[in-house]
MOPAC internal coordinates of N, CA, C and O (Angstrom, degrees):
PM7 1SCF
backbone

  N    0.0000 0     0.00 0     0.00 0    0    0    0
  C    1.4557 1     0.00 0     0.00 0    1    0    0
  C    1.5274 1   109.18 1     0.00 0    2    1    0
  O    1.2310 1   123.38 1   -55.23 1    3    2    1
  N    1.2242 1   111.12 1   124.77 1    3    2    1
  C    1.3798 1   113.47 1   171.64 1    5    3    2
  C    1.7478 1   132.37 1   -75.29 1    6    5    3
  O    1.2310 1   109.75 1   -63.17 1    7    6    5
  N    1.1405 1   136.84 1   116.83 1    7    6    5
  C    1.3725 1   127.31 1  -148.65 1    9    7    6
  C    1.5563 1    92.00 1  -104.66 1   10    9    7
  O    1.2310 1   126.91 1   -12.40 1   11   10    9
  N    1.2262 1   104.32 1   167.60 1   11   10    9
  C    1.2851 1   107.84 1   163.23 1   13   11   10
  C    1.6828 1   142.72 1   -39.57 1   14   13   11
  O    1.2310 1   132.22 1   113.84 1   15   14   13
  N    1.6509 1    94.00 1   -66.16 1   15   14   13
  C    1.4023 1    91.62 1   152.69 1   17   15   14
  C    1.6211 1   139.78 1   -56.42 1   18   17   15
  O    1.2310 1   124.93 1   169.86 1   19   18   17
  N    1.0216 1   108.15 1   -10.14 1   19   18   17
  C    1.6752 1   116.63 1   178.04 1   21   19   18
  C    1.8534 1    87.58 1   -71.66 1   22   21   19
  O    1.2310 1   123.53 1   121.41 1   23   22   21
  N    1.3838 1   110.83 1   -58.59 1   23   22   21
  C    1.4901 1   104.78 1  -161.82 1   25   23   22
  C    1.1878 1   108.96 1   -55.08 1   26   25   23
  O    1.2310 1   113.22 1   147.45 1   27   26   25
  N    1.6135 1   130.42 1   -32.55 1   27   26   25
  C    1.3198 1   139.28 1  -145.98 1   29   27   26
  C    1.8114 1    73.20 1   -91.46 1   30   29   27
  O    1.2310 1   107.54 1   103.64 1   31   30   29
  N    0.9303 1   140.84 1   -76.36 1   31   30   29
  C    1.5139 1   139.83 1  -161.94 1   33   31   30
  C    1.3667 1   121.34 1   -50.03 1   34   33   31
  O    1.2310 1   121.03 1   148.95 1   35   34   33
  N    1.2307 1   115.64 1   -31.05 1   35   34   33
  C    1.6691 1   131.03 1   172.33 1   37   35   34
  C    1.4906 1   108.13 1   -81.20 1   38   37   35
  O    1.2310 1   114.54 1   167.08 1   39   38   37
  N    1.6383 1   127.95 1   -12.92 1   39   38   37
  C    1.3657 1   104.65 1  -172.35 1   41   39   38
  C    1.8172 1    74.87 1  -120.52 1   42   41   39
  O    1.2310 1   115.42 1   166.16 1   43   42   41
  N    0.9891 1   126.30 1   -13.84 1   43   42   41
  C    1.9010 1   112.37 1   173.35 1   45   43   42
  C    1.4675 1    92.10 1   -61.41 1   46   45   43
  O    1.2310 1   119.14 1   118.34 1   47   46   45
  N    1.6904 1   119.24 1   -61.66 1   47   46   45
  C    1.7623 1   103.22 1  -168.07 1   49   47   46
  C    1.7071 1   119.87 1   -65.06 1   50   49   47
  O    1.2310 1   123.88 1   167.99 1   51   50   49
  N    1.1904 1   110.17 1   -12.01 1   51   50   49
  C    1.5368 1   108.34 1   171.21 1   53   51   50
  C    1.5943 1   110.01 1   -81.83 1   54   53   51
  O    1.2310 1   119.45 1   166.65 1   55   54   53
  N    1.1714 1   118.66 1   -13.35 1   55   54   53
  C    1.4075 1   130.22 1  -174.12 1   57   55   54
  C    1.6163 1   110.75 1   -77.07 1   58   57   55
  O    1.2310 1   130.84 1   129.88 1   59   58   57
  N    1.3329 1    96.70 1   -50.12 1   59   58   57
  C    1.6462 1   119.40 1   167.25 1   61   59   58
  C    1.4507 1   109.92 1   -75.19 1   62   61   59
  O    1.2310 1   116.78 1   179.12 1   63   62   61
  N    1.1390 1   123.72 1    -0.88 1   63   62   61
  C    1.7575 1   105.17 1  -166.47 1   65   63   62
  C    1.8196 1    78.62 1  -124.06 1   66   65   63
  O    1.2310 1   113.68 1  -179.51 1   67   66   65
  N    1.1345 1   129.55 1     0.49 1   67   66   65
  C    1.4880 1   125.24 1   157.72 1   69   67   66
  C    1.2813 1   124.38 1   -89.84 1   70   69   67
  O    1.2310 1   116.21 1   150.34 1   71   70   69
  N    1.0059 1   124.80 1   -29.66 1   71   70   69
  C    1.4095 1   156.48 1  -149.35 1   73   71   70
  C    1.5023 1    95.48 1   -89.29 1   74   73   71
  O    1.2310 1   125.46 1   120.38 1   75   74   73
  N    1.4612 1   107.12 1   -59.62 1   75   74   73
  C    1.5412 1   135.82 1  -158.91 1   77   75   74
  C    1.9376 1    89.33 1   -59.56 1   78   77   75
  O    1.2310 1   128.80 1   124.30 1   79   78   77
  N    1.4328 1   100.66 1   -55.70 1   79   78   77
  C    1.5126 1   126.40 1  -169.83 1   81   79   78
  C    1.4532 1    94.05 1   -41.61 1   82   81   79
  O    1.2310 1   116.82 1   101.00 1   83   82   81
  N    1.2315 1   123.66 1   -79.00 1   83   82   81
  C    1.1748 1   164.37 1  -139.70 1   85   83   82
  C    2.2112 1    92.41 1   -72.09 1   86   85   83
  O    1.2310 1   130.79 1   137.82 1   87   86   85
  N    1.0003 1    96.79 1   -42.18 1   87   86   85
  C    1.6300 1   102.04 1  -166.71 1   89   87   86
  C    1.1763 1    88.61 1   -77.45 1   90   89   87
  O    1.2310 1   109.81 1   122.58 1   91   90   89
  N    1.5754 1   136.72 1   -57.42 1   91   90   89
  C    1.4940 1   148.20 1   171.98 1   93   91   90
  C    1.0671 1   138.47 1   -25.26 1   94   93   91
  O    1.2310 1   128.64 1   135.66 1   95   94   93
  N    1.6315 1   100.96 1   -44.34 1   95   94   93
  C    1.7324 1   129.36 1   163.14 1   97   95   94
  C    1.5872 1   119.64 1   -88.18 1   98   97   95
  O    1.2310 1   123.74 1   139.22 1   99   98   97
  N    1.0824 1   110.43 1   -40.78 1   99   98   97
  C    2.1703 1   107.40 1   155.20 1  101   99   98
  C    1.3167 1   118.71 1   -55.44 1  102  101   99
  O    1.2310 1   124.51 1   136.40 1  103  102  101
  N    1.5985 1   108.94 1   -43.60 1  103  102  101
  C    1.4702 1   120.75 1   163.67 1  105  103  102
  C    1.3984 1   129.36 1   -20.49 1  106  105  103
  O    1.2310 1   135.82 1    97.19 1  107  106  105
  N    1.3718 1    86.98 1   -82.81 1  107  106  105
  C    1.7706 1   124.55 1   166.19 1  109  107  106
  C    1.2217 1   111.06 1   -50.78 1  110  109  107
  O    1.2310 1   114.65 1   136.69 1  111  110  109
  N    1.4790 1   127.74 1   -43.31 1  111  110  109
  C    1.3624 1   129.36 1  -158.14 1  113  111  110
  C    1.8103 1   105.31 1   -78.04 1  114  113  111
  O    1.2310 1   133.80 1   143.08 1  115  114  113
  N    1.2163 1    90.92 1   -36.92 1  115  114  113
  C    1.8359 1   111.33 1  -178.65 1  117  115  114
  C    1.5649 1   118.28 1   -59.55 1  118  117  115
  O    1.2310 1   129.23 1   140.25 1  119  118  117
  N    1.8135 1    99.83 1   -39.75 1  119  118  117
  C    1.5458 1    93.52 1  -164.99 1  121  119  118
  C    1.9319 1    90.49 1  -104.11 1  122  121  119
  O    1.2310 1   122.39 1  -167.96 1  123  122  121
  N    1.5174 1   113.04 1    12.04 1  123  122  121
  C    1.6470 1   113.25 1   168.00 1  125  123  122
  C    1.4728 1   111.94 1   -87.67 1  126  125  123
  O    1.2310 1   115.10 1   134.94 1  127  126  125
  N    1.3086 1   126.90 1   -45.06 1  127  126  125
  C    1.0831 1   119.10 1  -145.58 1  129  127  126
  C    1.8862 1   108.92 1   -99.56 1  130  129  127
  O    1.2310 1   115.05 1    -3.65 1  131  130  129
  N    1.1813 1   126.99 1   176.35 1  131  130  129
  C    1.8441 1   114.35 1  -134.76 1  133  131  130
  C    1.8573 1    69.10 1  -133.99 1  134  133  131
  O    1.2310 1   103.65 1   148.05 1  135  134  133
  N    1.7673 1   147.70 1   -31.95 1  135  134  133
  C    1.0704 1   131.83 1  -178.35 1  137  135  134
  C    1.5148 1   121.02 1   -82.12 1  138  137  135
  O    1.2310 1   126.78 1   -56.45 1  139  138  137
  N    1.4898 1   104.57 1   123.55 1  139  138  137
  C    1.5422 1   103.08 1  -165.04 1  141  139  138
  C    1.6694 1   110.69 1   -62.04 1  142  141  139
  O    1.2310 1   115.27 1   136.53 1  143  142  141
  N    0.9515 1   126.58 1   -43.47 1  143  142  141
  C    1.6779 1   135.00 1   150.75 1  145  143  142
  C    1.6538 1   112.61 1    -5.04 1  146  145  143
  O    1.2310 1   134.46 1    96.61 1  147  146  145
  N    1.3220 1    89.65 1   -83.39 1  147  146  145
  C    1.8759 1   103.49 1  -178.00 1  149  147  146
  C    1.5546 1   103.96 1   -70.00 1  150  149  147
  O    1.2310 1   125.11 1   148.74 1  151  150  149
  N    1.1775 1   107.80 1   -31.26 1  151  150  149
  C    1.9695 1   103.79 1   169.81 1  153  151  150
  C    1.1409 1   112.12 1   -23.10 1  154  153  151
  O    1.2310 1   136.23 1   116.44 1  155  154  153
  N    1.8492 1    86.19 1   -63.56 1  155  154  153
  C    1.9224 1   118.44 1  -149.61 1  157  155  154
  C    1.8745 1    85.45 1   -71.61 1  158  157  155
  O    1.2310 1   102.62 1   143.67 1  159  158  157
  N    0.7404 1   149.45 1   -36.33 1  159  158  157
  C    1.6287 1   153.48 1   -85.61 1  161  159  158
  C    1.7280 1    81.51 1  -141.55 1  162  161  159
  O    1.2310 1   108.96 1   126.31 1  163  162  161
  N    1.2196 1   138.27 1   -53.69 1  163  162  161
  C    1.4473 1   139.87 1  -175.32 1  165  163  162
  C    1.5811 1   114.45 1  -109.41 1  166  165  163
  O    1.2310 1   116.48 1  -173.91 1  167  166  165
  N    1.5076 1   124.30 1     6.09 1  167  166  165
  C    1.3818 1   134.70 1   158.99 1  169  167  166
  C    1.8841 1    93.44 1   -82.89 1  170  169  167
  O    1.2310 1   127.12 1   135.61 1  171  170  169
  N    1.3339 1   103.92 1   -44.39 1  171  170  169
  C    2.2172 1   102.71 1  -171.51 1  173  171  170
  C    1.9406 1    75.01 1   -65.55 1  174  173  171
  O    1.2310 1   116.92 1   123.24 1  175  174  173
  N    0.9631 1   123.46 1   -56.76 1  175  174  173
  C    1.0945 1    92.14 1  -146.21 1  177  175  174
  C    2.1853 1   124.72 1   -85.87 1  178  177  175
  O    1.2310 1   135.56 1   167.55 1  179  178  177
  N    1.2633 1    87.50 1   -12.45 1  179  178  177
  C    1.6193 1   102.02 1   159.79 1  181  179  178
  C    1.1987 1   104.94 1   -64.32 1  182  181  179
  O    1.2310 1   102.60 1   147.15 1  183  182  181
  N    1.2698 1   149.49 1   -32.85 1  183  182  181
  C    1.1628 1   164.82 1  -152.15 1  185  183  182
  C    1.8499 1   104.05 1   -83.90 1  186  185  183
  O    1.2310 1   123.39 1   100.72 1  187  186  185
  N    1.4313 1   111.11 1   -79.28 1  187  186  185
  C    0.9787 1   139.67 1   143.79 1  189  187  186
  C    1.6057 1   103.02 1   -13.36 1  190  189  187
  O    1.2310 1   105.80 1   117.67 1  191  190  189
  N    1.1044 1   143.95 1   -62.33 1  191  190  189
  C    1.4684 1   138.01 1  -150.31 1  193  191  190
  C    1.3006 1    82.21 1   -98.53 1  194  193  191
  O    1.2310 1   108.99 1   118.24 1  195  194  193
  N    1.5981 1   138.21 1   -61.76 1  195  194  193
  C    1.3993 1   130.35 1  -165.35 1  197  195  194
  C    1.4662 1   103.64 1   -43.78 1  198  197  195
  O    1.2310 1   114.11 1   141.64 1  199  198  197
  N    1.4062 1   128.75 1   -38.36 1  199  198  197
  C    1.6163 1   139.93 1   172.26 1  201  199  198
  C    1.6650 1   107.41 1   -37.25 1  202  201  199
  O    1.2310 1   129.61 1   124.54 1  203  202  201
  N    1.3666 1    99.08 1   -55.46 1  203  202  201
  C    1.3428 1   122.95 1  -175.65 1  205  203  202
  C    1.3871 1   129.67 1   -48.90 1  206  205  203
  O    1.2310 1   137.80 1   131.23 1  207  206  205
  N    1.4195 1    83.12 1   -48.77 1  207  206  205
  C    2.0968 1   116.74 1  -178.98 1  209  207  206
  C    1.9743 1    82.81 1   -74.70 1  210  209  207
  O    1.2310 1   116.97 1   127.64 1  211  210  209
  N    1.0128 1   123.36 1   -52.36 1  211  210  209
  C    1.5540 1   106.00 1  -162.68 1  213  211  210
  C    1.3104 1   108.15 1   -64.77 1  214  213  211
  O    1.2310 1   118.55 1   156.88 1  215  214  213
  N    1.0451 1   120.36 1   -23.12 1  215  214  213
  C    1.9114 1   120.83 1  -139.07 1  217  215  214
  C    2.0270 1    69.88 1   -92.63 1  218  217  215
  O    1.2310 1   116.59 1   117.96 1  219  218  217
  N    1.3929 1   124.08 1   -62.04 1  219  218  217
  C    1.5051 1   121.55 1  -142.88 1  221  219  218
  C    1.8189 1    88.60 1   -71.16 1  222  221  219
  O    1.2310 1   120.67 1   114.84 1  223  222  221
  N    1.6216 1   116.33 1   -65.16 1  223  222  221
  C    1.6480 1    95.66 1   167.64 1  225  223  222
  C    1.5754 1   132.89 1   -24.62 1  226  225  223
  O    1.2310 1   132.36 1   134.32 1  227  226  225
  N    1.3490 1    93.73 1   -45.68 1  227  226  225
  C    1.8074 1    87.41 1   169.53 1  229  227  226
  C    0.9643 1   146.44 1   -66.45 1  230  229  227
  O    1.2310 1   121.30 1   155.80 1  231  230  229
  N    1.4923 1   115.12 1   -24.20 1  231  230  229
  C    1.3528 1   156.47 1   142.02 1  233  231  230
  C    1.3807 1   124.33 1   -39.48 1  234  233  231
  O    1.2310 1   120.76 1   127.09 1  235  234  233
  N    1.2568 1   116.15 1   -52.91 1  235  234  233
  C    1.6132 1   140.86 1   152.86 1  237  235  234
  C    1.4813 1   107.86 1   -22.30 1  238  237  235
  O    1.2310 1   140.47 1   111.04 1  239  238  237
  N    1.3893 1    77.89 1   -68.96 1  239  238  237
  C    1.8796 1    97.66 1  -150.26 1  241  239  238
  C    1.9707 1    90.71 1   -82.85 1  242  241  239
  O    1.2310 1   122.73 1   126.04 1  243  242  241
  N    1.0087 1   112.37 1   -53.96 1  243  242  241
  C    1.7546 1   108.65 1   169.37 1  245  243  242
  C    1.7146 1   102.11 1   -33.70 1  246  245  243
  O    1.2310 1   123.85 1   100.11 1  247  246  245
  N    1.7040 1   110.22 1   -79.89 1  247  246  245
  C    1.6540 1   105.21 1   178.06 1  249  247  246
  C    1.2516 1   128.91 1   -66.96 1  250  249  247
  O    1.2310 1   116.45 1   112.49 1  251  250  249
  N    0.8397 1   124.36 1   -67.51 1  251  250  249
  C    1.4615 1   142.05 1  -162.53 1  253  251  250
  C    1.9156 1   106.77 1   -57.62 1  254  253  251
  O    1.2310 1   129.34 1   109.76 1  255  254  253
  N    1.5035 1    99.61 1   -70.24 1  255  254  253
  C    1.5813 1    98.48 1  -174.40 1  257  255  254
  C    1.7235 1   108.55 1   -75.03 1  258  257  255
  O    1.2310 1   110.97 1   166.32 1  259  258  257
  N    1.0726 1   134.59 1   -13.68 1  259  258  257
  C    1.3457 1   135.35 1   159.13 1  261  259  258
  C    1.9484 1   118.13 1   -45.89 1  262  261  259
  O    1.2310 1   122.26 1   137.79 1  263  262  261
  N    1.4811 1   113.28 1   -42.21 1  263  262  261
  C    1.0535 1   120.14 1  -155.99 1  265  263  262
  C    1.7350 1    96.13 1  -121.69 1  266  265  263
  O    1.2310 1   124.29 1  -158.42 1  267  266  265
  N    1.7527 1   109.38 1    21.58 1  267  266  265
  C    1.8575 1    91.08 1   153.67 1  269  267  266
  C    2.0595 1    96.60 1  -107.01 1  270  269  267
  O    1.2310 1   120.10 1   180.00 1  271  270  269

């Protein structure tokens, strides 16, 4: 039987395993591209997702690892 917290923990790690994606490809996109504009433009936004990756880890470890 699946409990609640299982659901809450399975859609936090899909949250992070998008997130992760997502930081990876602004990443990449930042140290590819030759216009200082879109440089600046996918460093805010790698930035932005690393925000993202912290806030749901914290969250994690607040819900999830509190209650095994």
């Amino acid at each position: 039987m699946v409990d609640t917290t299982t659901k809450v923990q399975d859609a936090l790690k899909i949250a992070l395993e998008k997130e992760k994606a997502s930081y990876k490809f602004y990443k990449k996109a930042a140290e590819t591209v030759n216009d200082p504009g879109a440089k600046k433009m996918f460093s805010f936004l790698a930035k932005e997702e690393e925000k993202h990756i912290n806030m749901l880890e914290e969250e994690y470890d607040k819900n999830i690892l509190q209650e095994m």
